[in-house]
N, C-alpha and C positions, 0 to 999 in steps of 0.2 A: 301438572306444572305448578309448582309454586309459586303463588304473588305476595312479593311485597309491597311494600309501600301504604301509602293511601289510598283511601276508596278511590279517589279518584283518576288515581293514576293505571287500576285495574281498567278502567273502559279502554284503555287506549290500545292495550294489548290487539293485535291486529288480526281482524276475524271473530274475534271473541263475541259471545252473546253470555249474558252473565244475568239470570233469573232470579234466583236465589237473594241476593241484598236490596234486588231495585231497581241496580242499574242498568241501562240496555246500551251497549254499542253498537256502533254505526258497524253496518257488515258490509258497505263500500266508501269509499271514497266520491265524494261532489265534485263534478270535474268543475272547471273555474269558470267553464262558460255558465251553468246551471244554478251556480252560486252569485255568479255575478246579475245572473238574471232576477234572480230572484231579491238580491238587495236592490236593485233596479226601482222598484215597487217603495222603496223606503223614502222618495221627498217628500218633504213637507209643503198641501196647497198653500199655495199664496191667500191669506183673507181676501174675500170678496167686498167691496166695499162702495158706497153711491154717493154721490150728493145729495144733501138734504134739497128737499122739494123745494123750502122756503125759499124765497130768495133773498131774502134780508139774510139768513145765515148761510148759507152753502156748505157746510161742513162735511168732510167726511163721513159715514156714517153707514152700520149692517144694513143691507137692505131685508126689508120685513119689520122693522123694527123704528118705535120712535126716535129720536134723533136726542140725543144724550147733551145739547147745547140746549136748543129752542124748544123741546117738548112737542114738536110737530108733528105729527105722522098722518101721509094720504091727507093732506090739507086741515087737519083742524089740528086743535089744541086738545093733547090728551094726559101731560105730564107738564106742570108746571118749570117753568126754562131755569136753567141753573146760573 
């Protein structure tokens, strides 16, 4: 069977398995439940995010991490406040 075209247009050919250049075609079809499922998996988490301990500042802020206002963290002073 002759193929034209572009390489890429060779995978598409239906059933084909093509060794030789590289390229490998799908030898079924993904029904749309299995596909759907599977982008399912693709949201992006929400940041996790806490109040800063201080209470003079309260800010937003990662938890684990000094507080990117006041230089706080677990109660003392570890990063000078910006």
């Amino acid at each position: 069977m002759p193929l034209s075209g572009c390489g890429l247009c060779r995978a598409f050919v239906a059933g084909a398995m093509f060794y030789g250049n590289g390229i490998i075609a799908m030898m079924h079809k993904k029904s749309r439940a299995r596909t759907r499922h599977r982008r399912a998996q693709w949201r992006i988490a929400v940041p996790v995010v806490v109040t800063c301990a201080n209470d003079a500042c309260g800010r937003r802020t990662p938890p684990h991490a000094a507080c990117r206002h006041c230089g706080m963290y677990r109660g003392r002073q570890v990063m000078p406040p910006a």
